[in-house]
PDB file of N, CA, C and O in Angstrom:
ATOM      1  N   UNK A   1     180.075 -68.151 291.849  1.00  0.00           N
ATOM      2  CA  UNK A   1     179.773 -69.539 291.490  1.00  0.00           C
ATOM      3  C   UNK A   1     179.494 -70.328 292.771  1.00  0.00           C
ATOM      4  O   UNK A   1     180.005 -69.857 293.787  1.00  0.00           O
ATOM      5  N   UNK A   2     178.821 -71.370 292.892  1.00  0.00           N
ATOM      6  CA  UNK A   2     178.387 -71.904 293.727  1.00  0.00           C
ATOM      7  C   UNK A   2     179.582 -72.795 293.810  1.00  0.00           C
ATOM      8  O   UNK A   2     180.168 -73.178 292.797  1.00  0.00           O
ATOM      9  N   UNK A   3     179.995 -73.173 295.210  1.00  0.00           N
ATOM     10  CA  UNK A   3     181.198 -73.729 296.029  1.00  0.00           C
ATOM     11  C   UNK A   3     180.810 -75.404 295.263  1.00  0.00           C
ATOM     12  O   UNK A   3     179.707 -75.749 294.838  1.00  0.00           O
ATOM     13  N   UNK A   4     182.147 -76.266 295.270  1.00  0.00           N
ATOM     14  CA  UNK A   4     181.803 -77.412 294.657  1.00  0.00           C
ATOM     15  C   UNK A   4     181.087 -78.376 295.226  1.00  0.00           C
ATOM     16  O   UNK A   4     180.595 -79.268 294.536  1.00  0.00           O
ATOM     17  N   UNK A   5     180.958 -78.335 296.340  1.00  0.00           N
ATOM     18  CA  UNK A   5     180.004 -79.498 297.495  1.00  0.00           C
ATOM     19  C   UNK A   5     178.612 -78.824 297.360  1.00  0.00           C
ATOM     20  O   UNK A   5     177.788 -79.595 297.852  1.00  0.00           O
ATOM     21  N   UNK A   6     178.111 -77.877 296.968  1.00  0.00           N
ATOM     22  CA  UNK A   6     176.581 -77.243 296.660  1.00  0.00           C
ATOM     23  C   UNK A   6     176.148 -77.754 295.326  1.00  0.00           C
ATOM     24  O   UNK A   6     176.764 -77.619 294.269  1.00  0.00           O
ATOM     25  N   UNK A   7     175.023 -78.350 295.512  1.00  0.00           N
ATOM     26  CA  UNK A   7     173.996 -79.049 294.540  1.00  0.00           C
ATOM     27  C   UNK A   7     173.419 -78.067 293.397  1.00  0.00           C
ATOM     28  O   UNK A   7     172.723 -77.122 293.770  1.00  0.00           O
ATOM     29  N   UNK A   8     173.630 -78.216 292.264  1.00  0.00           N
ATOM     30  CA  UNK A   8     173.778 -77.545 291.046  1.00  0.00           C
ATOM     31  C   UNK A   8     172.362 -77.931 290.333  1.00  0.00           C
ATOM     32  O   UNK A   8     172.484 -78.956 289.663  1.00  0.00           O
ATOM     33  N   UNK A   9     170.887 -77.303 290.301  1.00  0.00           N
ATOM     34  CA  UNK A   9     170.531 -78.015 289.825  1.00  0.00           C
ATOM     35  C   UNK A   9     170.165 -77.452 288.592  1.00  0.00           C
ATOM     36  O   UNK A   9     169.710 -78.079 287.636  1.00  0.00           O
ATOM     37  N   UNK A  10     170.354 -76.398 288.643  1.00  0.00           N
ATOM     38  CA  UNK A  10     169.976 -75.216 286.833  1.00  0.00           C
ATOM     39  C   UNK A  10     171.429 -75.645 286.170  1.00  0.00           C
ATOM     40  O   UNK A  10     171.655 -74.719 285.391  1.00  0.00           O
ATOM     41  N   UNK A  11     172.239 -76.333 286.107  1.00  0.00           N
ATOM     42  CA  UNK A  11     173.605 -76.743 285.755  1.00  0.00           C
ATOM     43  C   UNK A  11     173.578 -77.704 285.104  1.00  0.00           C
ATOM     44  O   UNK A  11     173.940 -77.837 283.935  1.00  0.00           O
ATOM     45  N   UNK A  12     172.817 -79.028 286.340  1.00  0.00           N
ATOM     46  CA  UNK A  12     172.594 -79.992 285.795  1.00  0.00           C
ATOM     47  C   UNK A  12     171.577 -79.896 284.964  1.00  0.00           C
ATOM     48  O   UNK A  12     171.543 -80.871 284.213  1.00  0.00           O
ATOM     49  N   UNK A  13     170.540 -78.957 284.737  1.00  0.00           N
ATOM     50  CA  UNK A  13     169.194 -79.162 283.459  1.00  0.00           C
ATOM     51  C   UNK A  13     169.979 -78.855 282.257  1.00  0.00           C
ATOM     52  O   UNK A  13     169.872 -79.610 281.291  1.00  0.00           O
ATOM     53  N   UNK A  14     170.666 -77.952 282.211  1.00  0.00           N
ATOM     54  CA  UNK A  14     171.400 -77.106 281.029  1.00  0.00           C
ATOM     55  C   UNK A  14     172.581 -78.535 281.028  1.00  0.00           C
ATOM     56  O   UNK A  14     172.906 -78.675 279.849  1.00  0.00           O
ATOM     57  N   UNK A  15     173.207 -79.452 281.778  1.00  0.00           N
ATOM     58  CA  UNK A  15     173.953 -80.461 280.574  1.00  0.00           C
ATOM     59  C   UNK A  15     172.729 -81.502 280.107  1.00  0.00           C
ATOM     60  O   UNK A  15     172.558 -81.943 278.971  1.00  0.00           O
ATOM     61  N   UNK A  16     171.961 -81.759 281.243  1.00  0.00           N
ATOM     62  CA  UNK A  16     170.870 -82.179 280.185  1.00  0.00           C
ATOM     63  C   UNK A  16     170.284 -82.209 278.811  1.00  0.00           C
ATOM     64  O   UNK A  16     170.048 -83.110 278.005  1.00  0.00           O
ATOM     65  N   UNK A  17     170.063 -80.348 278.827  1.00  0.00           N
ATOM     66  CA  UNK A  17     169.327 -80.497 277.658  1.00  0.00           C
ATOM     67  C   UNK A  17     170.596 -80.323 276.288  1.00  0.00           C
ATOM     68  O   UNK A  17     170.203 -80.086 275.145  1.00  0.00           O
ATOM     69  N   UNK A  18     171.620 -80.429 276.502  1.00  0.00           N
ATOM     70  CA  UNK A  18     173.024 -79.984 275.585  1.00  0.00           C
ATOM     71  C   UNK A  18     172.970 -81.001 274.722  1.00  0.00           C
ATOM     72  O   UNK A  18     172.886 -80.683 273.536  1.00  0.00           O
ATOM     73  N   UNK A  19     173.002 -82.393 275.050  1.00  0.00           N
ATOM     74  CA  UNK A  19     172.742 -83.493 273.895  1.00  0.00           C
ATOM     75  C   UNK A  19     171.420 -83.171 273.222  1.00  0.00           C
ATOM     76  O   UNK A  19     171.671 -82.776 272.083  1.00  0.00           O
ATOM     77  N   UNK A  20     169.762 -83.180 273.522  1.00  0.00           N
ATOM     78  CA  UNK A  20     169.087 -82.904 273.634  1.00  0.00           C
ATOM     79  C   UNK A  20     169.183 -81.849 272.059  1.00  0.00           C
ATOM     80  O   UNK A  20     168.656 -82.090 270.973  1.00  0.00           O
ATOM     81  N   UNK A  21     169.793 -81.012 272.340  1.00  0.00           N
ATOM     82  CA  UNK A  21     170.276 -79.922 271.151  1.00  0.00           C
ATOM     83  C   UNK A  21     170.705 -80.134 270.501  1.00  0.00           C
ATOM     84  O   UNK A  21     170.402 -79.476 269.506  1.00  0.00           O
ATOM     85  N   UNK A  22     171.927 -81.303 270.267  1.00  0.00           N
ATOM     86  CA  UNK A  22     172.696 -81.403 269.211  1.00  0.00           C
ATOM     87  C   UNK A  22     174.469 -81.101 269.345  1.00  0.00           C
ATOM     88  O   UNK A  22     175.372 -81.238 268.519  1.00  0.00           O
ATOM     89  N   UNK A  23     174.467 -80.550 271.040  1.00  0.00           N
ATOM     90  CA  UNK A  23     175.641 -80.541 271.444  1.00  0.00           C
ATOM     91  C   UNK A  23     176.713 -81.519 272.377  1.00  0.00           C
ATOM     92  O   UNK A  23     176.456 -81.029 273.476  1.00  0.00           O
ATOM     93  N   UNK A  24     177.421 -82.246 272.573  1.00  0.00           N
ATOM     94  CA  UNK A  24     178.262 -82.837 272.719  1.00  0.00           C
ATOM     95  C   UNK A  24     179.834 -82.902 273.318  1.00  0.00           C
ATOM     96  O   UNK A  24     180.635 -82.035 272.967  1.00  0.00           O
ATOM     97  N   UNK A  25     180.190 -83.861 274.140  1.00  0.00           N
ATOM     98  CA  UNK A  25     181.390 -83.229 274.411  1.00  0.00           C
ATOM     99  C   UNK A  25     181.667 -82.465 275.929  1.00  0.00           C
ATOM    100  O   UNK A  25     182.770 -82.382 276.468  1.00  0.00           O
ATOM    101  N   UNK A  26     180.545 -82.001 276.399  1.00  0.00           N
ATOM    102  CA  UNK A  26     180.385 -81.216 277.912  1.00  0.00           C
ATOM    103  C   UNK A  26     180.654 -82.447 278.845  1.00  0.00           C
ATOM    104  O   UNK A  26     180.489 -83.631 278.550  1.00  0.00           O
ATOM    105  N   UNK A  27     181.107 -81.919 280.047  1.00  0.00           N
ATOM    106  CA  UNK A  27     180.943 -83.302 280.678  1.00  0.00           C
ATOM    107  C   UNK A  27     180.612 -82.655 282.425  1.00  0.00           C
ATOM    108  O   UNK A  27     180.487 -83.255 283.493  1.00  0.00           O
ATOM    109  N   UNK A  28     180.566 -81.497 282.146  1.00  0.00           N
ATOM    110  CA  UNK A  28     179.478 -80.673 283.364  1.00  0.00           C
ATOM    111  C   UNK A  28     179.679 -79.456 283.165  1.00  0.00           C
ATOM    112  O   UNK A  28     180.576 -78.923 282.512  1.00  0.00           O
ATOM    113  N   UNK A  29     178.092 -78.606 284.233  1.00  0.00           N
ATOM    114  CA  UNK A  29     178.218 -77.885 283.883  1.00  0.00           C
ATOM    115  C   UNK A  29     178.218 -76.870 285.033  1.00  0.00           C
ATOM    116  O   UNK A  29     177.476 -77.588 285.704  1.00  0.00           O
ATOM    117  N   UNK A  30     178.446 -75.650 285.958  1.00  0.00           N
ATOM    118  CA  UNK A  30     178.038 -75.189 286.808  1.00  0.00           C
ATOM    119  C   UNK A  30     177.110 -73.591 286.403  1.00  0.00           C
ATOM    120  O   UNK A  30     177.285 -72.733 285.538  1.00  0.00           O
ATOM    121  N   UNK A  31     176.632 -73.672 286.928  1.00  0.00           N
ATOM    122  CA  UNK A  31     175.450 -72.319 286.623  1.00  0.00           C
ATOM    123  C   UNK A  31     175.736 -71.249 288.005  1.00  0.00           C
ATOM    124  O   UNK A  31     175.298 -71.486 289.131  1.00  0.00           O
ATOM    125  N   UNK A  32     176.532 -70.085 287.649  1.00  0.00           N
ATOM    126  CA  UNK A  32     176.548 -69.033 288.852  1.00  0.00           C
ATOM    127  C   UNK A  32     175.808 -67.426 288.452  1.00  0.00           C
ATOM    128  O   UNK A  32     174.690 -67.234 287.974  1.00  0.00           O
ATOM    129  N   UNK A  33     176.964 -66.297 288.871  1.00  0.00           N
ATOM    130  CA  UNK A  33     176.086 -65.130 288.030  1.00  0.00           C
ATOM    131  C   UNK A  33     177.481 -64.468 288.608  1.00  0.00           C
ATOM    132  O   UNK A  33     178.300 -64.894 289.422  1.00  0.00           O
ATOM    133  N   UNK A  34     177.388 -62.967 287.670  1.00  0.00           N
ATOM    134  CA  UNK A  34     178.175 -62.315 287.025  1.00  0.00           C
ATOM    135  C   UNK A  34     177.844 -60.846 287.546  1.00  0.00           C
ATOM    136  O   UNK A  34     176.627 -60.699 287.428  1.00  0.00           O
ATOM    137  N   UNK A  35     178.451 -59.661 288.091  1.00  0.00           N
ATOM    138  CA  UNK A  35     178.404 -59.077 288.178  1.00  0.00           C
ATOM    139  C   UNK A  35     179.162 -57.764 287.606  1.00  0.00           C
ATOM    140  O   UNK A  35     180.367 -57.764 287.853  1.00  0.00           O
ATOM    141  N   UNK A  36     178.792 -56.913 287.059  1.00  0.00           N
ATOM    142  CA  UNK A  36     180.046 -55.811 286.454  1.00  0.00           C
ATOM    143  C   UNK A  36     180.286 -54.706 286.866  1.00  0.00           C
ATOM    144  O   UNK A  36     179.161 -54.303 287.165  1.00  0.00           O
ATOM    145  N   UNK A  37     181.303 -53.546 287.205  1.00  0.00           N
ATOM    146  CA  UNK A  37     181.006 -52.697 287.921  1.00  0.00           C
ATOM    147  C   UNK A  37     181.920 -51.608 287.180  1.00  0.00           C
ATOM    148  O   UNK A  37     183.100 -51.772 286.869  1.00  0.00           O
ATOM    149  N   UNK A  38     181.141 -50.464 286.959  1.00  0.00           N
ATOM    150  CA  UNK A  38     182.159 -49.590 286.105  1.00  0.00           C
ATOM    151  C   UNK A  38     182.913 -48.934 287.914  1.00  0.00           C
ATOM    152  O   UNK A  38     182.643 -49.045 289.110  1.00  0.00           O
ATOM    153  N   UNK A  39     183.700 -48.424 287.240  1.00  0.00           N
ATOM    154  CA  UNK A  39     184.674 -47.544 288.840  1.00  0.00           C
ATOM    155  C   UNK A  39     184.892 -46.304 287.915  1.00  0.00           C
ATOM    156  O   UNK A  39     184.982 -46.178 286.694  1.00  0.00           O
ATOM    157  N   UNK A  40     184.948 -45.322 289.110  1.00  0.00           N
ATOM    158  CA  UNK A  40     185.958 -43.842 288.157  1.00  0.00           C
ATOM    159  C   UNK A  40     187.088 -44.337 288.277  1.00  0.00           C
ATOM    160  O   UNK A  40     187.492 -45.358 288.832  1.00  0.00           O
ATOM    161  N   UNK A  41     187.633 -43.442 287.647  1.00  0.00           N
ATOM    162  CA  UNK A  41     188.828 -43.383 287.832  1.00  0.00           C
ATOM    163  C   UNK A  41     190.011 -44.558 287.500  1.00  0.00           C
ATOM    164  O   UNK A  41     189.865 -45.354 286.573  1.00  0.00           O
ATOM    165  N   UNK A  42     191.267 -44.556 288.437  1.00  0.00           N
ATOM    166  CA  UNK A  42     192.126 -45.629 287.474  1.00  0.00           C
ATOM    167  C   UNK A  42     191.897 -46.819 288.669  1.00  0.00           C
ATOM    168  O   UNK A  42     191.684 -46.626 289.866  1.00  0.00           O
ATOM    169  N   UNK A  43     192.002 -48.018 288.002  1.00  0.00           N
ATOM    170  CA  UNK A  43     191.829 -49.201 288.585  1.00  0.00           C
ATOM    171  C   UNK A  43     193.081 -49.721 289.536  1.00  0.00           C
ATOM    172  O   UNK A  43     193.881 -50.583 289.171  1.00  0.00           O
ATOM    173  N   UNK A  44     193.119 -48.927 291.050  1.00  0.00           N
ATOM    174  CA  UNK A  44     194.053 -49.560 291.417  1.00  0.00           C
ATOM    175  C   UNK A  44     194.088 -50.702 292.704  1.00  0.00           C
ATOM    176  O   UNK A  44     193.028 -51.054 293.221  1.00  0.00           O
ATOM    177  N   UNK A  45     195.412 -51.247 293.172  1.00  0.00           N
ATOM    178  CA  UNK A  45     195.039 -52.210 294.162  1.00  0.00           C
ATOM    179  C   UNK A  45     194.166 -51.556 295.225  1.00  0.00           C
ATOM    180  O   UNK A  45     193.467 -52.329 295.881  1.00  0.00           O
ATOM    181  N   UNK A  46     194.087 -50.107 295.530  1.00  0.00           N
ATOM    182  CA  UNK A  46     192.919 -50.220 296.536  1.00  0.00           C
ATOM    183  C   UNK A  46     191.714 -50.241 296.296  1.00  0.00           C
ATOM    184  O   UNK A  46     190.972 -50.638 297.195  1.00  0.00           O
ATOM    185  N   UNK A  47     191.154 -49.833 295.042  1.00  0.00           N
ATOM    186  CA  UNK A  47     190.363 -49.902 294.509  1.00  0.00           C
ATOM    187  C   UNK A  47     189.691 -51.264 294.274  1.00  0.00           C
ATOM    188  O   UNK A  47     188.534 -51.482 294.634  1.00  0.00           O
ATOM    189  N   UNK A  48     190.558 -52.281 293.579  1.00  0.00           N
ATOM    190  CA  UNK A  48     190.023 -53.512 293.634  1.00  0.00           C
ATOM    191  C   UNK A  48     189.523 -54.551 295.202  1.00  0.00           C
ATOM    192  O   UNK A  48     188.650 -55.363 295.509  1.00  0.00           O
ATOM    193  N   UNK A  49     191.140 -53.637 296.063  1.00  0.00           N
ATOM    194  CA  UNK A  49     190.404 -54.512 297.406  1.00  0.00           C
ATOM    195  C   UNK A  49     189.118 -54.088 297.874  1.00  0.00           C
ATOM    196  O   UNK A  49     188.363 -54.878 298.443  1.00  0.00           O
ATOM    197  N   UNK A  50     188.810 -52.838 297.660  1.00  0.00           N
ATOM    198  CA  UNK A  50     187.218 -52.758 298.022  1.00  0.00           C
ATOM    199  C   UNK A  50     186.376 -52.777 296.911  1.00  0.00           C
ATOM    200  O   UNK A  50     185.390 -52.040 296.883  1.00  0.00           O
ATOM    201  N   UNK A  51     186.614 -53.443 296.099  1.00  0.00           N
ATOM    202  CA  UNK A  51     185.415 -54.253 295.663  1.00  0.00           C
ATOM    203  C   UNK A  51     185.875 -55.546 295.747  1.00  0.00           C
ATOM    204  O   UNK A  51     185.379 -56.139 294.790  1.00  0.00           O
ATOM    205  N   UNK A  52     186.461 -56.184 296.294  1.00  0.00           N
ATOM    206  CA  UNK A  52     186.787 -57.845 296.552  1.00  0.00           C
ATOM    207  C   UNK A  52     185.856 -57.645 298.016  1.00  0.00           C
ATOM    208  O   UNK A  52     185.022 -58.443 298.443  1.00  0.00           O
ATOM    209  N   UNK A  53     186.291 -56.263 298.668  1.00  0.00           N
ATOM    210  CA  UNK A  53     184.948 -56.317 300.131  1.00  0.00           C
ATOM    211  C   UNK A  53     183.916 -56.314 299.817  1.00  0.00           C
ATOM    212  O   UNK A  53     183.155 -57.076 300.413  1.00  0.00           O
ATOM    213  N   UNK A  54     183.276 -55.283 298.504  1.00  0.00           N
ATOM    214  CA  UNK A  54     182.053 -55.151 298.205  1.00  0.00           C
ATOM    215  C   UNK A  54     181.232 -56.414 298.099  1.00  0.00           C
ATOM    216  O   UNK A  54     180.023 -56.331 298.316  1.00  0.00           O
ATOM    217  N   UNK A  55     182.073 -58.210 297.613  1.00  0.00           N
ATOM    218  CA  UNK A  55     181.644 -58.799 296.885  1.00  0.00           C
ATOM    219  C   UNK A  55     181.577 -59.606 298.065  1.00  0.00           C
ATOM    220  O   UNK A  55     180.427 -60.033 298.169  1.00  0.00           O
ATOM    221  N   UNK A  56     182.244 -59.966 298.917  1.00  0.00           N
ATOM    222  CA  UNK A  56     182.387 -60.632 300.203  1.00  0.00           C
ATOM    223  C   UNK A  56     181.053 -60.157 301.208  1.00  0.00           C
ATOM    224  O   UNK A  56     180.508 -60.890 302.033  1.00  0.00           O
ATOM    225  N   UNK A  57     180.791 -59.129 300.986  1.00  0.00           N
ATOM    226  CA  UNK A  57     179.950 -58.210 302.001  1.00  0.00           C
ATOM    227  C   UNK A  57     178.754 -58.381 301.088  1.00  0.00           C
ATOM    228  O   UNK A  57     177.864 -59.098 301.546  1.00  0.00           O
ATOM    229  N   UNK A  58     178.622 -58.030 300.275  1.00  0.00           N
ATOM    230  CA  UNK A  58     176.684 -57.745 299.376  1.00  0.00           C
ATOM    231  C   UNK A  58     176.664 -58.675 298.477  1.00  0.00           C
ATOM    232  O   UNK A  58     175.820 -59.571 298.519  1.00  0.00           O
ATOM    233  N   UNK A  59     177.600 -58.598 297.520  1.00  0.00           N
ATOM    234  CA  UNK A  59     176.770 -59.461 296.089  1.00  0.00           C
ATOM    235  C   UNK A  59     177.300 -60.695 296.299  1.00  0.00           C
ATOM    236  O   UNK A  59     176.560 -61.391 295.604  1.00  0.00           O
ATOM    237  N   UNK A  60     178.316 -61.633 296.938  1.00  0.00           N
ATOM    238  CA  UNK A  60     177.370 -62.838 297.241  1.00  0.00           C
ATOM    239  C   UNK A  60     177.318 -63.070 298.114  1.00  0.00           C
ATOM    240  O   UNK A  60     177.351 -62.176 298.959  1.00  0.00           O
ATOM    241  N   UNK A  61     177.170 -64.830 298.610  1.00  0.00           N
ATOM    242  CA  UNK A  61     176.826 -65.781 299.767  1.00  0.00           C
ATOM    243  C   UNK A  61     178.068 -66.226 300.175  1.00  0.00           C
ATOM    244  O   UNK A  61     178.245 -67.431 299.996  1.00  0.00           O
ATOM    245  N   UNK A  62     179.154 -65.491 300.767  1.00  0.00           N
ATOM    246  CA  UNK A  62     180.585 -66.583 301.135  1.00  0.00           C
ATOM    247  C   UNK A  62     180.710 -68.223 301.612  1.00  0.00           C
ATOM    248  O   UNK A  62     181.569 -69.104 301.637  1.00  0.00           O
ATOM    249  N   UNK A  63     179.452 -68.057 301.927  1.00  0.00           N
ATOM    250  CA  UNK A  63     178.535 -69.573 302.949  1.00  0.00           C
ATOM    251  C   UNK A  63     179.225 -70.140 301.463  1.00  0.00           C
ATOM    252  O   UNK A  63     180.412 -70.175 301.139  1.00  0.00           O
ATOM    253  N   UNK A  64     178.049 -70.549 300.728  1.00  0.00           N
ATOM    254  CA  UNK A  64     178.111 -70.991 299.189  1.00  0.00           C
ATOM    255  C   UNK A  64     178.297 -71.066 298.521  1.00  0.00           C
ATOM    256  O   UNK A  64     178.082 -72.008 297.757  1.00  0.00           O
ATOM    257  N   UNK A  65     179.055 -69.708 298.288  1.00  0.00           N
ATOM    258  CA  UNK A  65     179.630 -69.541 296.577  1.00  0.00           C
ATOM    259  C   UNK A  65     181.075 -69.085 296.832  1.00  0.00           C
ATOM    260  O   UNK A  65     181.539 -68.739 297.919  1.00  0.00           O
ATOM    261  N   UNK A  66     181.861 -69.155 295.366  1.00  0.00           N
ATOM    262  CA  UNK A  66     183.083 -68.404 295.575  1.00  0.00           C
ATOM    263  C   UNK A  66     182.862 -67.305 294.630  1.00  0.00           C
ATOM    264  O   UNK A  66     181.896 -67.188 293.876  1.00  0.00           O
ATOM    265  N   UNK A  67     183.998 -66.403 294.768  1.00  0.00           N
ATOM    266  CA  UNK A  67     184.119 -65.479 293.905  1.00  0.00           C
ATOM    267  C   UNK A  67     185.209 -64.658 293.430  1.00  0.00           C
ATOM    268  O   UNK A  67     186.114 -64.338 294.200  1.00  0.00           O
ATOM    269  N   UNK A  68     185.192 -64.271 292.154  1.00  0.00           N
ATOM    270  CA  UNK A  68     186.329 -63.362 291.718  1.00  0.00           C
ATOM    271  C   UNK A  68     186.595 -62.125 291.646  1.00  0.00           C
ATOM    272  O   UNK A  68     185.659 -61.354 291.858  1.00  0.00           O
ATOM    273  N   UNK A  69     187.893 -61.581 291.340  1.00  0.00           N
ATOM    274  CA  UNK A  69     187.623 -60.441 290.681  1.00  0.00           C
ATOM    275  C   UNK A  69     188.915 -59.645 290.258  1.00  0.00           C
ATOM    276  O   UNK A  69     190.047 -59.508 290.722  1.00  0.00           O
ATOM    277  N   UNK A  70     187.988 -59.031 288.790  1.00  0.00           N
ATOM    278  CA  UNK A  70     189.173 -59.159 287.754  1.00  0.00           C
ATOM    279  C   UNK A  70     188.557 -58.030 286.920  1.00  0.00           C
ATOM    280  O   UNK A  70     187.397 -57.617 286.924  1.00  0.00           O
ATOM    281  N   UNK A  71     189.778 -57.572 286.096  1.00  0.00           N
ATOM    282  CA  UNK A  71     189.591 -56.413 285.467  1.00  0.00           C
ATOM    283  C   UNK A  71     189.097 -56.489 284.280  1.00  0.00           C
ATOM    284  O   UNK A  71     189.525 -57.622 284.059  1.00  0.00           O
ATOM    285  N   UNK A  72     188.734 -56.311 283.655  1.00  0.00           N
ATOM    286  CA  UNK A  72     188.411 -55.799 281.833  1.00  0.00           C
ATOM    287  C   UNK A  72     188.494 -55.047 281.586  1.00  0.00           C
ATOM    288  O   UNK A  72     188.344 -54.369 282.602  1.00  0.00           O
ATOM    289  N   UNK A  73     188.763 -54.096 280.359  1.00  0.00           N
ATOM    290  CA  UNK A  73     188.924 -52.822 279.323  1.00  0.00           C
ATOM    291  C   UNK A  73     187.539 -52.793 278.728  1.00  0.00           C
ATOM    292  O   UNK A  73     187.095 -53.761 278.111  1.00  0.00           O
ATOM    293  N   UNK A  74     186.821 -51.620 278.922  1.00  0.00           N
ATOM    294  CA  UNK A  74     185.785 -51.588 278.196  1.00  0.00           C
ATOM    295  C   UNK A  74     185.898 -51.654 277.029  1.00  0.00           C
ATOM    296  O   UNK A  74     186.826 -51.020 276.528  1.00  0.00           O
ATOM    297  N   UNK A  75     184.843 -52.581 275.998  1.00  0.00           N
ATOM    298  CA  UNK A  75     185.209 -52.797 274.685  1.00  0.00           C
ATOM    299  C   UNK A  75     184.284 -51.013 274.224  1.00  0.00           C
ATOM    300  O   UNK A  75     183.412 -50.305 274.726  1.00  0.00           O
ATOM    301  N   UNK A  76     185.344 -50.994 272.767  1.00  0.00           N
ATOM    302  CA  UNK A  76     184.599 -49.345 271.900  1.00  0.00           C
ATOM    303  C   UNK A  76     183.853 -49.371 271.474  1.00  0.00           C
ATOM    304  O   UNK A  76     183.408 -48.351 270.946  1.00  0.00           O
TER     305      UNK A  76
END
């Protein structure tokens, strides 16, 4: 997600067009991106710290954005 002092402007079109639609109630919005990563094996703390490096290092901008990272169960 883009850091909160960085200018949002695909964020701000999308609360724009939300009334526009018929929706209501938002009162902002931020626009980032999502990455998913299957792993072998079992998900453990070393495992996650290198992909907390992976994410620091390649997939994003530390300058700009922040980022997470967190587990899920693949749905069946």
């Amino acid at each position: 997600m883009p850091k909160p002092e960085i200018l949002d402007p695909q964020g701000k079109a999308v609360l724009g067009a939300l009334p526009r639609l018929g929706f209501s109630g938002v009162t902002d919005v931020r626009q980032g991106k999502r990455f998913e990563l299957d792993v072998e094996g079992e998900v453990t703390d070393e495992v996650l710290a290198r992909v907390h490096e992976m994410a620091e290092t390649l997939l994003s901008n530390p300058v700009i954005e922040n980022f997470t990272v967190s587990v899920e169960e693949p749905v069946r």
